[in-house]
Structure formats: C-alpha cells, structure tokens
C-alpha positions as CSV (number, residue, x, y, z in Angstrom):
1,X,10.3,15.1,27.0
2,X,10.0,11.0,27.9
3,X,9.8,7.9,29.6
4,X,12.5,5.9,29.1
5,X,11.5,3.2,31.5
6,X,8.3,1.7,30.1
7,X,7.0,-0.2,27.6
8,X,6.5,1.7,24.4
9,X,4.0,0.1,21.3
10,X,6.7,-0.2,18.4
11,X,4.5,-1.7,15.5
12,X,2.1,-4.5,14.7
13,X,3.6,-8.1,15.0
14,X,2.0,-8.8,11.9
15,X,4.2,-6.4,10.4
16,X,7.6,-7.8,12.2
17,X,8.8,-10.6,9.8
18,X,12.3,-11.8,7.9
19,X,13.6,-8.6,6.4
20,X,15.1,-5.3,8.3
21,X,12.5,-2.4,8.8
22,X,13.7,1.0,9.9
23,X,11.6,2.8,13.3
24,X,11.9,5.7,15.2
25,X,11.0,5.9,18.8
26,X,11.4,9.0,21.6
27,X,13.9,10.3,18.7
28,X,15.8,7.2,18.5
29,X,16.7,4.7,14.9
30,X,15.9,1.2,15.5
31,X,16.3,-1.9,12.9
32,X,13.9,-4.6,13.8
33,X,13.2,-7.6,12.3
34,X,12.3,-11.4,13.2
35,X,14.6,-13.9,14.0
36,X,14.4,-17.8,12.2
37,X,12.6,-19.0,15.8
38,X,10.3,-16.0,15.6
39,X,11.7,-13.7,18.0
40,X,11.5,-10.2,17.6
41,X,14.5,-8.3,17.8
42,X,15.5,-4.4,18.1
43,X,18.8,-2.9,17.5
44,X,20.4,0.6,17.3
45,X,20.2,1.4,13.8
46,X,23.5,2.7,13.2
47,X,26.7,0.6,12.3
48,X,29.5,1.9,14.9
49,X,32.2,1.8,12.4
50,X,30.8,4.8,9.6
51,X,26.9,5.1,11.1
52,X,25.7,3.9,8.3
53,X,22.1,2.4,9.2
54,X,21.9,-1.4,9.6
55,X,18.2,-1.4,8.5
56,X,19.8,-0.5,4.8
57,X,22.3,-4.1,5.4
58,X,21.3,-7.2,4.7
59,X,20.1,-9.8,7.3
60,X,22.1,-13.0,6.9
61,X,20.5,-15.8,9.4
62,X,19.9,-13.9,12.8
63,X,22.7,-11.8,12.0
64,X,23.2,-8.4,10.3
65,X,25.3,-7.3,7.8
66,X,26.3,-3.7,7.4
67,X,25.8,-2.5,4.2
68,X,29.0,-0.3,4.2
69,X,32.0,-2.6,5.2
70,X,30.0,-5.9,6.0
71,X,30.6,-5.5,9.8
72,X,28.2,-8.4,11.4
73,X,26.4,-7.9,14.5
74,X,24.3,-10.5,16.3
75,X,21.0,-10.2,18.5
76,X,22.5,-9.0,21.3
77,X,24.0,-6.0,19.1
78,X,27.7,-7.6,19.5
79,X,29.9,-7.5,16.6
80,X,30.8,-11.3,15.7
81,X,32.4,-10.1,12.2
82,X,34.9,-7.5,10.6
83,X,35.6,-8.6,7.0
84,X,39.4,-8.5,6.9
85,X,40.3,-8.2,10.6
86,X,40.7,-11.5,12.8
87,X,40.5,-9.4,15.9
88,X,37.1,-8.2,16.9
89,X,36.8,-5.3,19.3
90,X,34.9,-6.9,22.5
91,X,33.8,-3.0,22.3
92,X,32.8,-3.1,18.8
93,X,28.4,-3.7,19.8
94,X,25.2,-1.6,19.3
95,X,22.6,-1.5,21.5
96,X,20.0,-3.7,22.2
97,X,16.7,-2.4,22.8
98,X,14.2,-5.6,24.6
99,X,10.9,-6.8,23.0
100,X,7.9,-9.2,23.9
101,X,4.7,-9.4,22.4
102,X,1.5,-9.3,23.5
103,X,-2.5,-7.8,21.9
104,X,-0.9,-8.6,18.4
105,X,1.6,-5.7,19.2
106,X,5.2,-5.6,19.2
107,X,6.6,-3.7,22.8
108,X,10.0,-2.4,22.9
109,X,11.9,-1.3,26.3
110,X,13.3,2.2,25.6
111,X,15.8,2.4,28.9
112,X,17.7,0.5,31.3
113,X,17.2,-3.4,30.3
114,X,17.5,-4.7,33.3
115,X,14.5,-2.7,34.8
116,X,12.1,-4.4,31.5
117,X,9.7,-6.4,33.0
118,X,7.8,-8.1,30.5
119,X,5.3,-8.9,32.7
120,X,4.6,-5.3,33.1
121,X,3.7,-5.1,29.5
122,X,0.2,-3.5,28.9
123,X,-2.4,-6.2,28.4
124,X,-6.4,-5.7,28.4
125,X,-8.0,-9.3,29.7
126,X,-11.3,-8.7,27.1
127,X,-8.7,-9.0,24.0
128,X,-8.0,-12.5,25.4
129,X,-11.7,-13.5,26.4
130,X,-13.9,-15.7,24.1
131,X,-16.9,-13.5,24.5
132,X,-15.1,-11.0,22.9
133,X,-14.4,-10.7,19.3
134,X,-10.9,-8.2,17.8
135,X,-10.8,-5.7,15.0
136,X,-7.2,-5.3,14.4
137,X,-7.1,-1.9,13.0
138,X,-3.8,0.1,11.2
139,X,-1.0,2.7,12.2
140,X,-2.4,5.9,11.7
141,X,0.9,8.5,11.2
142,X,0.3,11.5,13.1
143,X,2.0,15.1,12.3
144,X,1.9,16.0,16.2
145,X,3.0,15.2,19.7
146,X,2.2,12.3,21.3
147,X,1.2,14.4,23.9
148,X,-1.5,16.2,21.6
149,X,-3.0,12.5,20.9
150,X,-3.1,11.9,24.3
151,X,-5.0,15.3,25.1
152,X,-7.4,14.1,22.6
153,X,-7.9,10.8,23.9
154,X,-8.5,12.1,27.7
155,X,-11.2,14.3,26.4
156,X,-14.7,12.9,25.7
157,X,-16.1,16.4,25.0
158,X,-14.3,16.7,21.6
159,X,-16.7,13.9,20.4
160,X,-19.6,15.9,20.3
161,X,-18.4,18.3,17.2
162,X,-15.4,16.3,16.3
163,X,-17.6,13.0,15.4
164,X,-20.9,14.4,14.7
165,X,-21.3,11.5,11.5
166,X,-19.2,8.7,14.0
167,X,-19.2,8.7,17.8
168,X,-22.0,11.3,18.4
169,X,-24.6,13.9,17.9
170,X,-24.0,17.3,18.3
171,X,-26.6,18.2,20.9
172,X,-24.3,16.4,23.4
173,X,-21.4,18.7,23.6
174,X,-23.0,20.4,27.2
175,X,-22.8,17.1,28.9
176,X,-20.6,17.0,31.9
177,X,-17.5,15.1,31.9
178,X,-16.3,13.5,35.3
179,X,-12.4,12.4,35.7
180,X,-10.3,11.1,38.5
181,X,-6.6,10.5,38.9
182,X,-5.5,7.0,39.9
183,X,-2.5,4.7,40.2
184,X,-0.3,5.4,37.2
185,X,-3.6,6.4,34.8
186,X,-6.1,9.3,34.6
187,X,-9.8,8.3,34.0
188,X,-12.2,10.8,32.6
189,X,-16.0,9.9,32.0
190,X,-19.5,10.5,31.1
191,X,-23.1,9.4,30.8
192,X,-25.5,10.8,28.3
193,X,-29.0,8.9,29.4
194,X,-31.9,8.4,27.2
195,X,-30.0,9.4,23.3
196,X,-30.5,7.7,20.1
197,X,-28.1,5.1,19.1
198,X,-24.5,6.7,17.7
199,X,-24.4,5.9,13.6
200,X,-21.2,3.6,14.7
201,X,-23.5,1.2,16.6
202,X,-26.9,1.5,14.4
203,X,-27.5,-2.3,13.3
204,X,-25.3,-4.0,15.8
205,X,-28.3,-4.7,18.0
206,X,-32.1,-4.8,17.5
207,X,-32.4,-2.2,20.1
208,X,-35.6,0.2,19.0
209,X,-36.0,3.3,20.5
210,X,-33.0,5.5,23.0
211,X,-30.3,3.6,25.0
212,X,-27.9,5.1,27.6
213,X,-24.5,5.6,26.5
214,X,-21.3,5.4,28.7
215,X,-17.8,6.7,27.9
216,X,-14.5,5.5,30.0
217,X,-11.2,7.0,28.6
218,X,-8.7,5.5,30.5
219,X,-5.6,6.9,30.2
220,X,-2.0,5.0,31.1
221,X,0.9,7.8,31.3
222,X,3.3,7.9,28.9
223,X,1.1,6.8,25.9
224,X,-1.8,4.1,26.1
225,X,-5.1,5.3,26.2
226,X,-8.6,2.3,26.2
227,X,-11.8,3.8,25.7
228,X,-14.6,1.8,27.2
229,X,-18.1,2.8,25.5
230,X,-21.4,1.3,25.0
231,X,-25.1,1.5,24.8
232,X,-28.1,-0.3,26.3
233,X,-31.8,0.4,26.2
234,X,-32.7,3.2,28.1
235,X,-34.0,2.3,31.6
236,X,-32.5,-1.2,32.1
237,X,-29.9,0.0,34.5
238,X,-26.6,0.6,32.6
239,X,-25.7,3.7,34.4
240,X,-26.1,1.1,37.9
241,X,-24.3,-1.8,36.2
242,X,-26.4,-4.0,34.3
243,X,-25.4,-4.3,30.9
244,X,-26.6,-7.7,29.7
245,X,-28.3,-6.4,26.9
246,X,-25.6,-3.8,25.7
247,X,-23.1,-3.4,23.2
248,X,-19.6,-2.4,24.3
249,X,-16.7,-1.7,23.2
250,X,-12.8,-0.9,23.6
251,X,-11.5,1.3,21.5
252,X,-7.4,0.5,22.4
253,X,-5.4,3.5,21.1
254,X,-1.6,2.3,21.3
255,X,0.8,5.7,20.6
256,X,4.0,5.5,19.6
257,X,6.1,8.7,19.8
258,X,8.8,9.3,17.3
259,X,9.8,12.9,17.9
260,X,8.7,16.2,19.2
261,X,6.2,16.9,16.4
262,X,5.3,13.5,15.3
263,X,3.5,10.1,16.5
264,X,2.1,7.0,15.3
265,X,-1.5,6.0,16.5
266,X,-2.0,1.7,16.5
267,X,-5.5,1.1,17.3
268,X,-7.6,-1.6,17.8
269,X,-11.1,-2.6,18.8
270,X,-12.8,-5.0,21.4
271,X,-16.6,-5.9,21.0
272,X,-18.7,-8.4,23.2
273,X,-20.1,-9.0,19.9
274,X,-19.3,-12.4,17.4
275,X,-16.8,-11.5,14.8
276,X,-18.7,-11.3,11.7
277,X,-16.3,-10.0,8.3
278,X,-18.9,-7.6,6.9
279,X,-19.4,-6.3,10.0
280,X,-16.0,-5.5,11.3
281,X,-15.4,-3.6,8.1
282,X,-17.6,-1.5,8.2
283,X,-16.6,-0.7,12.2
284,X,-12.9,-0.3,11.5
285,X,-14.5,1.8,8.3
286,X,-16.5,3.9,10.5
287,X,-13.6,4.4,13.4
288,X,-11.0,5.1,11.2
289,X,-13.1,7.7,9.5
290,X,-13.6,9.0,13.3
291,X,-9.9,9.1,13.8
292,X,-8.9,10.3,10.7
293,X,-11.1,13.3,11.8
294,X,-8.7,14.0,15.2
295,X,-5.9,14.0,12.8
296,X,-6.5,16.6,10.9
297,X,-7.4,18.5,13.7
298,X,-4.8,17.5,15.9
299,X,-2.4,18.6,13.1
300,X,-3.6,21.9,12.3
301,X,-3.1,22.6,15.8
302,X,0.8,21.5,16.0
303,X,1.2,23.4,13.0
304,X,-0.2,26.3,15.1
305,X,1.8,25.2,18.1
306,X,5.2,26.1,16.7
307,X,4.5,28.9,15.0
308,X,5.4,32.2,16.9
309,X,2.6,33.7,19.0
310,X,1.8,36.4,21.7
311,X,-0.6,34.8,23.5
312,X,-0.6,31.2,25.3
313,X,-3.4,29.0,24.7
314,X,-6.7,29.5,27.5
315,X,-7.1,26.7,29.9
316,X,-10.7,25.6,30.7
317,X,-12.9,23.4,33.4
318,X,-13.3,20.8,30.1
319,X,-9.2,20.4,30.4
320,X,-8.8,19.3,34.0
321,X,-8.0,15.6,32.7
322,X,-5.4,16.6,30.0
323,X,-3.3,18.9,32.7
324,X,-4.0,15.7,34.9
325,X,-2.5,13.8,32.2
326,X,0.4,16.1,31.3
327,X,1.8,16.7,34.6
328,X,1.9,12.7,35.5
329,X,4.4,12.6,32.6
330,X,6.4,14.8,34.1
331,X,5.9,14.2,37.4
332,X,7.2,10.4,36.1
333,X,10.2,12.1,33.6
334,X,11.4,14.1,36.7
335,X,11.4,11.5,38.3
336,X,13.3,9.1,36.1
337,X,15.9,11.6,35.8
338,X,16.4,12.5,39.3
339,X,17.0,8.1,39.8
340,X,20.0,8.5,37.3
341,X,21.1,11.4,38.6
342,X,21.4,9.9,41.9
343,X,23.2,6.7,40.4
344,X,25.4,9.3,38.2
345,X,26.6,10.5,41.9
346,X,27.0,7.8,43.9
C-alpha cells in the first residue's frame, strides 16, 4: 500500500520544538522532537524493553527516557542507559527514521537510510523567491486514504460543484480537462477563457471586467500535489504565456498518510502578490473553507468505500488522471518490493 523510499511531509517545523510529540506515518509510531542545536529528530516510538511508547517518556538533553523502566536512548535510537544494569546490550536500539527541513515542513525518510537523499527532498523555487509572498496554512486531518486526497487533487473538474462559493462557478463543470503523464508526476489541466473573477481572487487586483483562468495540478507520486492557478484580463495572452498582469498562485498540498483510512492534509499557499496580514487571512479563510468542503466529501465516500457493496464504482473520461495517478504508485510500490526481494535473494 506504500513508498517506503521517499520523502514523506511529517508535520510543520513550527510545530517540532523541545518536548516529545507522538506521529503516525504509512502505519508506523514515531516520537519526534528537536534536539538543543535545533535538529529534528524521529525515532520508533516504542521502547524495546515492554513497548511502551517513548513519546509518553520524558526527554532529558537529546536523550530519551522511557517512561516505564527509564531505558535511555540517544538520536541515533541506541540505548546509552539501563537503570540498574552496567552492561548495555549493543542490540538494545530503536530505529531511526532521517529528517531535513525544507518549505517550513518537517520530511521524514520512511525506508532504507542510506538511499535518503536530502537533496531529493521536495522543494518549489517560488516559496524561496522574493516576488513571492507565503501563507503558511494548518494540518487538515482527513478520515480517508491518502489516495482519495490525491484523486481529488488530480481532478480540476470537482471544483466546479465542489467550490461553487471558493474556487469556481458552477457553469464551468463542462470544461475539458487535459492531463499528461511525465517523469515521476501526473499533470492534469485546464483553461476556462473569458469568466468572471473566482470570489477567492475578487479584490486582489483592480482587474474590471472577465479574465482567463488557468489550472495546473501537478501531481508528485506518492503524496505531493502543487496547484498552479491564476487569472489575467481576458485577451492579454495568458493562455500564450504572458501573465504580467496576473495573479497566481500555488496552492501546495503536502499529504501525509497515516493508515489505510486516514491522512493528514499540510497546505500552504504561494502568491506573486506582497504579503499583506488582512489579506492573507482572509485567503487561508477562504481556502480552508474550500478544503474543508473536499473533506467532507472525501469522507463520506471512504465511509462508503468499506462498507459492503455489489457493484464497483463506474470509471469515466473525467478520471483518466487519477487511474494515471494510481497506477504510478503501484507501478513504484512494485517496484520497491521487487528491489528487496532481489537483495532478500542474493
């Protein structure tokens, strides 16, 4: 069901600081906290002694304490303490999972540490550019699959009745959708030419009159999706590439799965606009409305999803980007697993 080999979004770095916090990821406990120097760190959340979880000890220096028998393990996950016992087991370690940082986002390595590259590590250049401005948004918890999210976030034809008060207006939902697989990412896209401005954008821009708007889902396999969208004034060539006069935006949707039926959503947002704090409230206002509006849909349908049925959901033309999507993930799990498989033998 996933990647082990990649870089998966674990939480904020703003939320990573000097006390033990408990996460799940791909069905697995982690205890992460910050070390005195500032360095993240991400162990196996379960004492080898009793499995009691570490994130319930107490963090003494850049060391943990079990909260059971006071077994001490360091930031490598070796144990460097058993209270009554000179002798310490060279065996007696739990795991170490790597991290680095990078778009205000804590990134943990999920499988073999010495394949984490962390230059690999996702990175957008616009987050780092001057002429662009951030709106750090939250971590949406998700009652579905990651791969449900994902659907959702390769699909701009949702928008048009999902997002009718956000994104959208509702006379839009017959506008075609392009996409095209490419090296490790699905891309799905449309144009809707000549529309009035969505209610997310009204008063970001003096435009007057209709604009054409552009939507880019770009999808990363196993779980980062950036949505590139904007508007400029009708008839100055935005569909050919002039956008001087446009507002646009990244919509950075960083998932985190934690089990078959559950995810976490980090999002944040990237405007060629100033950073203005009335402003960006009222955009991470208006997009979380927007996303709190795929979760409850997205939810109702996992609910649906497990419970028993006769009939298989229907497939249609407006899918072809989330069955793109879905079988790069497995074409990349089968492959994983066939690479150990092959190491397992040799």
């Amino acid at each position: 069901m996933y990647i082990k080999n990649t870089w998966y979004p674990l939480t904020w770095s703003r939320n990573v600081g000097r006390t033990l916090a408990r996460h799940v990821v791909i069905e697995e406990d982690l205890v992460v906290y910050r070390t005195e120097a500032g360095k993240t760190v991400a162990l196996e959340d379960a004492c080898p002694h009793k499995l009691a979880p570490l994130s319930i000890g107490t963090l003494k220096g850049d060391t943990v304490e079990c909260g059971y028998h006071g077994l001490t393990f360091d930031c490598s996950g070796s144990c460097t303490r058993v209270p009554g016992q000179a002798n310490v087991p060279a065996s007696l370690k739990v795991r170490a999972y790597p991290t680095v940082e990078n778009m205000g986002m804590v990134w943990v390595w999920m499988g073999d540490p010495a394949l984490a590259d962390p230059s690999a590590v996702f990175d957008l250049p616009e987050y780092h550019d001057p002429a662009y401005s951030v709106v750090e948004g939250d971590a949406l918890p998700v009652a579905a699959s990651y791969l449900n999210l994902a659907d959702n976030l390769c699909d701009p034809s949702h928008v048009a009745f999902v997002h009718k008060s956000t994104l959208s207006n509702p006379e839009h939902g017959d506008v075609p959708v392009m996409y095209e697989r490419q090296d490790g990412k699905v891309v799905t896209w449309r144009w809707i030419i000549d529309s009035p401005l969505i209610p997310i954008f009204q008063g970001l821009k003096p435009f007057e009159g209709n604009v054409d708007r552009w939507h880019y889902y770009h999808y990363y396999a196993p779980c980062i999706a950036v949505i590139d969208f904007g508007s400029a004034p009708t008839g100055t060539g935005a569909p050919e590439g002039n956008r001087q006069d446009a507002i646009q935006m990244f919509a950075c949707h960083f998932i985190t799965p934690v089990d078959a039926t559950t995810c976490v959503q980090h999002w944040l947002c990237i405007k060629n606009l100033p950073a203005d704090p009335a402003t960006d409230r009222r955009l991470a206002a208006g997009l979380r409305l927007a996303f709190d509006e795929d979760k409850t849909l997205l939810e109702a349908i996992q609910r649906n999803e497990v419970k028993p049925r006769s009939t298989r959901p229907v497939k249609l033309a407006i899918d072809v980007s989330s069955v793109r999507m879905r079988r790069m993930v497995d074409e990349m799990i089968a492959a994983e697993q066939s690479a150990e498989s092959s190491v397992a033998t040799a």
